[in-house]
LODREN-576816 format. One record per residue (C-alpha): residue in one letter; x, y, z; residue number from 1. Coordinates in nm, 2 decimals. Layout:
<vexgus>
lumke,px,py,pz,kolpa
a,X,Y,Z,NUM
...
</vexgus>
This chain:
<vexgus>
lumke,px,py,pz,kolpa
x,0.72,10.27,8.07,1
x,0.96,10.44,8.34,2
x,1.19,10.54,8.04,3
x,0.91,10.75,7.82,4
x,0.94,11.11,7.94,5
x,0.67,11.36,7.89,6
x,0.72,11.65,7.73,7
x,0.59,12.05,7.72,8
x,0.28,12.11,7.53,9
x,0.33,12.22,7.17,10
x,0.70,12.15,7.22,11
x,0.77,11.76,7.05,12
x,1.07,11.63,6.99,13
x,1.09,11.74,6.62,14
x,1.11,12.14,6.66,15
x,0.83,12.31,6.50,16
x,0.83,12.73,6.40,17
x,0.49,12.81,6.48,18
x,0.55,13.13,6.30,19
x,0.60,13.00,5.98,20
x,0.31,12.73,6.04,21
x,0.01,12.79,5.83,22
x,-0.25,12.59,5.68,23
x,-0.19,12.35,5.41,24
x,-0.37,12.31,5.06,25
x,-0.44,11.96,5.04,26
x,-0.53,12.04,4.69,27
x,-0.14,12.04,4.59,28
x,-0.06,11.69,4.69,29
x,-0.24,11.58,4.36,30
x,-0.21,11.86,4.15,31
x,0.10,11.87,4.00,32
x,-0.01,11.50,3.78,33
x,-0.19,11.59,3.51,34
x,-0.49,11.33,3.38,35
x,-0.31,11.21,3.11,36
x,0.01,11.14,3.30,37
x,-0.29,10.95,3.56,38
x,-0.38,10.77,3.30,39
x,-0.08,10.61,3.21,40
x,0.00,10.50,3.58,41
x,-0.31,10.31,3.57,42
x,-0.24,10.14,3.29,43
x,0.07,10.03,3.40,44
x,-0.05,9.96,3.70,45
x,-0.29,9.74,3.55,46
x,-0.01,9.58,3.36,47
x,0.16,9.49,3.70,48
x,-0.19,9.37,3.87,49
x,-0.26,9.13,3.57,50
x,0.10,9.01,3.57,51
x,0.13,8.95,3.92,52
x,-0.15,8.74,3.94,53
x,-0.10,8.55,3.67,54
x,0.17,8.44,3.82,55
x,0.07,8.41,4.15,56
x,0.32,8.65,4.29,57
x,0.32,8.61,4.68,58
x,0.15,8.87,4.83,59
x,-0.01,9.06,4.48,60
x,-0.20,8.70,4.40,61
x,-0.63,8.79,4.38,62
x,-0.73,8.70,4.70,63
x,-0.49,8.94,4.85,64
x,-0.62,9.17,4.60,65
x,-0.96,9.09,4.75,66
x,-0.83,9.16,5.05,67
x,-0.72,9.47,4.97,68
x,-1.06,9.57,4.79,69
x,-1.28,9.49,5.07,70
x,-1.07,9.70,5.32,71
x,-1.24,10.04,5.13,72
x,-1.55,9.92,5.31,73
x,-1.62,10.17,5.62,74
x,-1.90,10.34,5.80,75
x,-1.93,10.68,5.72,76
x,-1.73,10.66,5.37,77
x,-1.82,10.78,5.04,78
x,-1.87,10.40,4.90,79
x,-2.14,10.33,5.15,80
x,-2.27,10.52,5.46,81
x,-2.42,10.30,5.79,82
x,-2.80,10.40,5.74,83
x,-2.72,10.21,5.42,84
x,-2.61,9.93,5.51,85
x,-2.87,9.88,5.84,86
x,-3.12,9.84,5.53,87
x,-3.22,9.49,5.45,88
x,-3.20,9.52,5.06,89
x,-2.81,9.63,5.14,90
x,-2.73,9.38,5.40,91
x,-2.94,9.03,5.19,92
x,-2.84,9.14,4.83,93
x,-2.48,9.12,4.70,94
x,-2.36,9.43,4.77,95
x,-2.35,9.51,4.36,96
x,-2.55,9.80,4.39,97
x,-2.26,10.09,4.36,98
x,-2.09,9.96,4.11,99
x,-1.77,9.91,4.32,100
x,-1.80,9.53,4.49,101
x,-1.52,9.38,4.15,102
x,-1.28,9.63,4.21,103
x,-0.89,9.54,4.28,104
x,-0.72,9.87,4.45,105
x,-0.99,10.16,4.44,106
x,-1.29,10.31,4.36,107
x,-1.12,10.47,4.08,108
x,-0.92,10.14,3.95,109
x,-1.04,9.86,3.70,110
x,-1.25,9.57,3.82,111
x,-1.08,9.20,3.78,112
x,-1.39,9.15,3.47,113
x,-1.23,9.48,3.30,114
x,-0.88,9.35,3.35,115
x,-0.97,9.02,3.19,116
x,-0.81,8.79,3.54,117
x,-1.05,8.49,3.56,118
x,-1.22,8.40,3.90,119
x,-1.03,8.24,4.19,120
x,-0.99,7.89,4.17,121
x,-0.91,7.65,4.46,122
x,-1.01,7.36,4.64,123
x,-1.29,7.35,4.90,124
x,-1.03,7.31,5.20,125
x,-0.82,7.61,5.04,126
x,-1.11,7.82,5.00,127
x,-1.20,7.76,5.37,128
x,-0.86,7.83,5.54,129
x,-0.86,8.20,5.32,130
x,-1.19,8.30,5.43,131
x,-1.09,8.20,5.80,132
x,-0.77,8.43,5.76,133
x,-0.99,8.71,5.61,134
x,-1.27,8.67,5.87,135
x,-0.98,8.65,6.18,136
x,-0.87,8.98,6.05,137
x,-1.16,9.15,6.04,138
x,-1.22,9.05,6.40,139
x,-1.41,8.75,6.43,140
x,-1.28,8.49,6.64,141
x,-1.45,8.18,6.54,142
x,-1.53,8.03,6.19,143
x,-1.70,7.73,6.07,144
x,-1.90,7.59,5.75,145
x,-2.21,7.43,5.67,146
x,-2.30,7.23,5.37,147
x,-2.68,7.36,5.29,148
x,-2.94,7.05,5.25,149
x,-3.29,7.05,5.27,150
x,-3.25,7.00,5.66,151
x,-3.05,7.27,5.77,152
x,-3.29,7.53,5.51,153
x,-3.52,7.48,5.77,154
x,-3.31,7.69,6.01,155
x,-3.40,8.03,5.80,156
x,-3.71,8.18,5.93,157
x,-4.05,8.18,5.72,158
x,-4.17,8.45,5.70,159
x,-3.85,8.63,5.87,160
x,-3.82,8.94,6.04,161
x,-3.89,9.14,5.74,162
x,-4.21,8.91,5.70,163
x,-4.08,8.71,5.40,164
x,-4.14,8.40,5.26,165
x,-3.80,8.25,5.22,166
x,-3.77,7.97,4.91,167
x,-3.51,7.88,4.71,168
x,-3.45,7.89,4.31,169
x,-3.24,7.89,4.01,170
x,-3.21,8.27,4.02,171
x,-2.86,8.42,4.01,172
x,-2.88,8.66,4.30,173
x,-3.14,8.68,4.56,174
x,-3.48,8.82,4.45,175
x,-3.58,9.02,4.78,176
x,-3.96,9.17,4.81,177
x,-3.97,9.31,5.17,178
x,-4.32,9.25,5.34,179
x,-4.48,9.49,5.54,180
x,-4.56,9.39,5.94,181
x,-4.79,9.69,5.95,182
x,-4.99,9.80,5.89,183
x,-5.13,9.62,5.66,184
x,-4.91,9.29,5.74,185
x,-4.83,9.22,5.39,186
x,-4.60,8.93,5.33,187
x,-4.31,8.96,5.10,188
x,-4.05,8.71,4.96,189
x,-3.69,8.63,5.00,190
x,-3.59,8.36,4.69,191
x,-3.25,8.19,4.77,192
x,-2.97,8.09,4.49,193
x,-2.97,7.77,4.46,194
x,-2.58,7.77,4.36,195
x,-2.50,7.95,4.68,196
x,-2.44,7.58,4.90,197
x,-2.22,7.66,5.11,198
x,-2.27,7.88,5.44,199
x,-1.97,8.04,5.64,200
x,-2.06,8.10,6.00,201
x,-1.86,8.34,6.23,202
x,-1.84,8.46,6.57,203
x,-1.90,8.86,6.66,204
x,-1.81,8.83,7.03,205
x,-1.95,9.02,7.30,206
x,-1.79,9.30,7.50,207
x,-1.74,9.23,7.87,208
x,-1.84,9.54,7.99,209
x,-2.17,9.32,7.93,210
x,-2.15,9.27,8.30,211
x,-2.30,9.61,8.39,212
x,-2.63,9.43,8.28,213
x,-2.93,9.67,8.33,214
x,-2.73,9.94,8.19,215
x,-2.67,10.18,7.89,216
x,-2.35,10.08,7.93,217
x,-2.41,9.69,7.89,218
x,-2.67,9.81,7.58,219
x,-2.37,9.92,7.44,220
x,-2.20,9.60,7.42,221
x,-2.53,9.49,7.25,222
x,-2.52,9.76,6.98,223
x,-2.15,9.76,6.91,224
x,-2.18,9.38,6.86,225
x,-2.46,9.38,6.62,226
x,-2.28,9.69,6.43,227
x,-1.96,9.54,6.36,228
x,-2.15,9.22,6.25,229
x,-2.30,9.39,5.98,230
x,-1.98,9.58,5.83,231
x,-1.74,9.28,5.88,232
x,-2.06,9.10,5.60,233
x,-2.03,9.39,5.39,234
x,-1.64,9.36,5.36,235
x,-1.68,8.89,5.36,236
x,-1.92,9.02,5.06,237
x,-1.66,9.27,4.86,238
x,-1.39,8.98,4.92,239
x,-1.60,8.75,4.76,240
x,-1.73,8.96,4.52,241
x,-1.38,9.03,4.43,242
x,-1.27,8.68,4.37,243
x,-1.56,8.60,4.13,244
x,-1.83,8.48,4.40,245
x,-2.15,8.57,4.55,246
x,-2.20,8.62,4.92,247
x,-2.54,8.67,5.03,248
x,-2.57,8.79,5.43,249
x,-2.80,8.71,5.70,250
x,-3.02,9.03,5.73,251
x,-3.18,8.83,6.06,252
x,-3.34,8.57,5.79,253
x,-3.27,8.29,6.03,254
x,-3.16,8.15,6.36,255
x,-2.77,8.26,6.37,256
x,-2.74,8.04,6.66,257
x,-2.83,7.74,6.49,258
x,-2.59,7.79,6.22,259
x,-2.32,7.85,6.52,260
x,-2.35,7.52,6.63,261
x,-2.41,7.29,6.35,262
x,-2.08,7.47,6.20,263
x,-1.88,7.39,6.56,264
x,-1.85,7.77,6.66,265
x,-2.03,7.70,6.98,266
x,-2.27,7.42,7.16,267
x,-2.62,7.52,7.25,268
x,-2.64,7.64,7.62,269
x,-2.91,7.61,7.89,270
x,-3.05,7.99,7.78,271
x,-3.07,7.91,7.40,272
x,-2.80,8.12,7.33,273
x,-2.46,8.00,7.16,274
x,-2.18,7.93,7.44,275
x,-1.83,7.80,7.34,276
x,-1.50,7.75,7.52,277
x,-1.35,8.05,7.44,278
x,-1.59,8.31,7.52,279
x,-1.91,8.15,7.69,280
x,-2.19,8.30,7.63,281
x,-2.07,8.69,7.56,282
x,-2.13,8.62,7.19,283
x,-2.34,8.88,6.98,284
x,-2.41,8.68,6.71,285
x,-2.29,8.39,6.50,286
x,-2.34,8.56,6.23,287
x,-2.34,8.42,5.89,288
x,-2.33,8.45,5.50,289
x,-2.41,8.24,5.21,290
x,-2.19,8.16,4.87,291
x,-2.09,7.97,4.61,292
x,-1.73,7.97,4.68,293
x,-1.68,7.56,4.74,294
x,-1.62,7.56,5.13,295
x,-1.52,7.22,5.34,296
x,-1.80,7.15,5.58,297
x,-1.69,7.16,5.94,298
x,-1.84,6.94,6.20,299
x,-2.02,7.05,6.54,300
x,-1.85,7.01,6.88,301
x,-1.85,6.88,7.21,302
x,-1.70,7.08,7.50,303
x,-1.88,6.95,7.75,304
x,-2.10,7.27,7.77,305
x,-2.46,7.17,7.70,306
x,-2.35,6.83,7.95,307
x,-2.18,7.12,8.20,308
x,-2.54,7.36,8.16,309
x,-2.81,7.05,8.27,310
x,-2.62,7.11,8.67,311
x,-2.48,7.44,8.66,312
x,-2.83,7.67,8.60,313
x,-2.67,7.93,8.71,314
x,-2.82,8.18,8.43,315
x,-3.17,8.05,8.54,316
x,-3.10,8.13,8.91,317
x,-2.99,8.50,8.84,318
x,-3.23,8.58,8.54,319
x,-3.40,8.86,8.69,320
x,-3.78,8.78,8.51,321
x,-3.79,8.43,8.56,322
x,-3.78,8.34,8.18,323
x,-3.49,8.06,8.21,324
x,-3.59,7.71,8.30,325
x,-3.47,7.50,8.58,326
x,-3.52,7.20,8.50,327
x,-3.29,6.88,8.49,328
x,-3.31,6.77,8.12,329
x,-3.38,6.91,7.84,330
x,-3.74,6.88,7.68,331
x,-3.87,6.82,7.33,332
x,-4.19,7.05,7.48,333
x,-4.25,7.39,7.41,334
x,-4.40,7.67,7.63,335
x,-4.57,7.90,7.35,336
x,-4.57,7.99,7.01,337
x,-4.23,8.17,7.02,338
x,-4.04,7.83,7.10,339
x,-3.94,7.67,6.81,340
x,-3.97,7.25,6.72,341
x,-3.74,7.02,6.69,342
x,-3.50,7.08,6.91,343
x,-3.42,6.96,7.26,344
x,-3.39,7.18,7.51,345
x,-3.37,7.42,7.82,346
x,-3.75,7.57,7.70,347
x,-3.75,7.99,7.72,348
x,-4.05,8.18,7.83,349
x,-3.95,8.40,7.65,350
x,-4.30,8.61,7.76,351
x,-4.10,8.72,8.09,352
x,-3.79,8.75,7.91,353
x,-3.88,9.01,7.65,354
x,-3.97,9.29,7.93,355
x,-3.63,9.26,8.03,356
x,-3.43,9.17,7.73,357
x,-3.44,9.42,7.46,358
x,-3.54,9.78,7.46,359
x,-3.79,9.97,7.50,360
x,-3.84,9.79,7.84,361
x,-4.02,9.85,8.16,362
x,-3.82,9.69,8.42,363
x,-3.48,9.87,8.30,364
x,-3.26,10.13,8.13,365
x,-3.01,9.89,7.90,366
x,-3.00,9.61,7.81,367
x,-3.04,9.30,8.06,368
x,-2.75,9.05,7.95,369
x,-2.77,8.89,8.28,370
x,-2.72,8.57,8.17,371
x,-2.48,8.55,7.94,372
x,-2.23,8.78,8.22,373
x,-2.31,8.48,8.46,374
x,-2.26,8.19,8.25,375
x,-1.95,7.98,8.40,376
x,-1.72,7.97,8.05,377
x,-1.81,8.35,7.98,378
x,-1.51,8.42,8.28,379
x,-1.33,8.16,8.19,380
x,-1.01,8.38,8.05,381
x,-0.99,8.55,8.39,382
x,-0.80,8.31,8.59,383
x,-0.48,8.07,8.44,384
x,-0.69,7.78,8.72,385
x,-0.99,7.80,8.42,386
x,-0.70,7.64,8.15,387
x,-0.73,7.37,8.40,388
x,-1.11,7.32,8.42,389
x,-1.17,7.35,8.04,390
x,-1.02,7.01,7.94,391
x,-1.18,6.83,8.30,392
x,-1.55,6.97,8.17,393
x,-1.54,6.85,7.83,394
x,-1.39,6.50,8.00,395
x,-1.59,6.42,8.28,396
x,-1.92,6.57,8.44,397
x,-1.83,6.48,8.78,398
x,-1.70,6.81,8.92,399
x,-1.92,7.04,8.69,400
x,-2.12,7.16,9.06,401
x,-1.77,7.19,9.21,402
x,-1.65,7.45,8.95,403
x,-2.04,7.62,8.97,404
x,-1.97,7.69,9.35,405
x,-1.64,7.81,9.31,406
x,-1.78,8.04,9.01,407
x,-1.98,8.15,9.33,408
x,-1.72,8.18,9.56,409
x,-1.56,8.43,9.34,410
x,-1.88,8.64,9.33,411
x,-1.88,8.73,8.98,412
x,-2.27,8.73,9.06,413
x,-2.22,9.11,9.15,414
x,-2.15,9.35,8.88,415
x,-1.89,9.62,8.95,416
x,-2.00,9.97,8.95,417
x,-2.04,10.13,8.58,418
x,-1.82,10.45,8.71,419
x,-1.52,10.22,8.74,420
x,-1.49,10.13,8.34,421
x,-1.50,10.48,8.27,422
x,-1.17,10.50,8.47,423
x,-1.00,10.24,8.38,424
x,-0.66,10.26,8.31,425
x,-0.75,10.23,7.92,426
x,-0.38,10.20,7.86,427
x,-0.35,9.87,8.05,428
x,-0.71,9.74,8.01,429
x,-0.82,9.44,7.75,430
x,-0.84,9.57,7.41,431
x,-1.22,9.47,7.27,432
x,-1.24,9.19,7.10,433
x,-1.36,9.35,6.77,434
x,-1.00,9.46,6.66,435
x,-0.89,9.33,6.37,436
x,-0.63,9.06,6.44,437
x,-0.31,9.06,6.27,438
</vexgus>
């Protein structure tokens, strides 16, 4: 703003002496409590926590405790450090292993067992409005819930990417024996609570500087999405851990995207990634996590994208290998042994996708992410005339190759030259997505 001045360095508005500045022992900010006077605060501390939430004292009840407790989850910390929590035995277990997941205010404070609080109780519909609070603030956009049956347990991959066998059991936390691909190709086994019923599904969207596709730059996107997936489970797990409950995360054990849309984060779009109103197809993963916290099921949705896909095709037209079909319909047919069955759809080969698509590959630097930077919806927040279309797709398919060609007429086809976001006026430019909301 015009009326924020700049000033001289080393000279802020509150005066400093720089020759009476020295360095500070951070050492005396604690010392001057002694242990035993430590230990009393905590136990009157502890007084207040248990009284608080035995009354349910706005603001001090559990799950705000919970809330509290899964905010001492970060990268880099002394609780848990990233190379960690990339493992699969960190990211599919409940995240007991420290000995800190039941605590109420810190590492050093009492868990809610030790301070003799019983486990949150609400209803299913209660339950699911607090974990879609706790998940908006972390930074995911989108949150939905699937009741598990023996349909929807055929979504997990078998054997999954760490060549399990995934089952299910009377067990009271997961019982994880990671395979071996090779060499050797050994299979292990993933067994599933059977008390865990409920599945919570949420949205890690994508970063739009996705649009540099071929690029480090748009690899980053990739990276950063996949990243912040796995600390915002880690933090769902603490929460829930917290409360009384078990959360057990996806560790890439099955098809996020199929989870997406059967809980109504997203539809299925033409290149068999999740798309949905909000952000089209720049979405990293639907990522998800298992528990036994009673959840209300939500239902899937209709947008009008997977109707809007079967004449748009855009993403097919611009996918640099080829890999996207062009057909009219959808088939029930598959192409290889990477499609899946049972679903109806726009068939991936994903043979000439995968040179492109992930590193290492030989046709480019980063990643390729052309078509989700394409897809129609994924710019739909960049012009007010898109509030328009949005309700007219998921109406009517009448004008969906009218809003395709003016998609075209705005040339979003071409990316913008990667030198530009580097000089962005940062101050003035869309925060990512990722922040935690408020």
């Amino acid at each position: 703003p015009w009326w924020v001045k700049e000033r001289e360095f080393e000279d802020p508005t509150v005066e400093i002496d720089w020759s009476l500045k020295t360095h500070f022992d951070y050492n005396l900010v604690h010392s001057w409590v002694s242990k035993e006077t430590a230990q009393e605060w905590q136990e009157k501390q502890a007084e207040l926590i248990r009284e608080a939430v035995a009354n349910k004292t706005p603001g001090n009840t559990l799950k705000d405790m919970a809330l509290a407790n899964m905010g001492l989850h970060y990268a880099g910390s002394d609780l848990f450090n990233y190379s960690q929590l990339s493992r699969p035995e960190y990211s599919t277990v409940i995240l007991d292993t420290f000995d800190v997941s039941g605590q109420i205010d810190n590492k050093y404070g009492l868990t809610r067992t030790q301070l003799g609080i019983p486990k949150w109780q609400g209803t299913p519909e209660e339950n699911s409005a607090m974990v879609a609070a706790v998940l908006h603030f972390l930074g995911s956009t989108r949150v939905g819930y699937v009741s598990i049956n023996e349909n929807n347990k055929k979504v997990w991959f078998s054997p999954d990417k760490a060549n399990r066998i995934i089952s299910w059991g009377d067990v009271e936390e997961p019982v994880n024996t990671p395979g071996i691909l090779w060499p050797g190709n050994k299979l292990g086994s993933l067994v599933l609570p059977n008390k865990c019923n409920s599945l919570i599904s949420f949205v890690i969207p994508q970063s739009g500087i996705s649009k540099y596709h071929h690029t480090a730059l748009s690899r980053a996107a990739t990276f950063l999405g996949y990243a912040e997936s796995t600390i915002i489970s880690a933090r769902l797990q603490i929460f829930l851990k917290t409360l009384g409950y078990d959360g057990v995360g996806s560790d890439a054990s099955a098809n996020n995207v199929g989870f997406g849309v059967l809980a109504g984060n997203g539809e299925l779009g033409r290149l068999n990634y999740l798309v949905n109103p909000w952000h089209g197809a720049l979405i990293r993963k639907a990522d998800f996590m298992l528990t036994d916290l009673p959840l209300a099921p939500t239902r899937p949705i209709d947008s009008g994208i997977t109707r809007f896909c079967a004449t748009c095709k855009k993403c097919a037209e611009m996918c640099p290998g080829s890999a996207l079909s062009l057909a009219d319909e959808p088939s029930w047919d598959t192409l290889s042994a990477q499609n899946g069955l049972g679903v109806k759809n726009y068939t991936n080969d994903w043979h000439k996708c995968r040179p492109w698509a992930w590193p290492p590959s030989p046709n480019t630097v980063g990643s390729c992410g052309v078509c989700q930077a394409v897809c129609v919806f994924s710019k739909l927040e960049e012009s007010s005339v898109h509030d328009i279309i949005k309700p007219v797709v998921s109406q009517t398919p009448l004008f969906n190759r009218f809003f395709k060609r003016m998609d075209d007429m705005f040339n979003y086809n071409n990316p913008e030259n990667p030198e530009e976001w580097w000089g962005r006026d940062y101050k003035n430019y869309p925060y990512s997505r990722a922040v935690p909301g408020n």
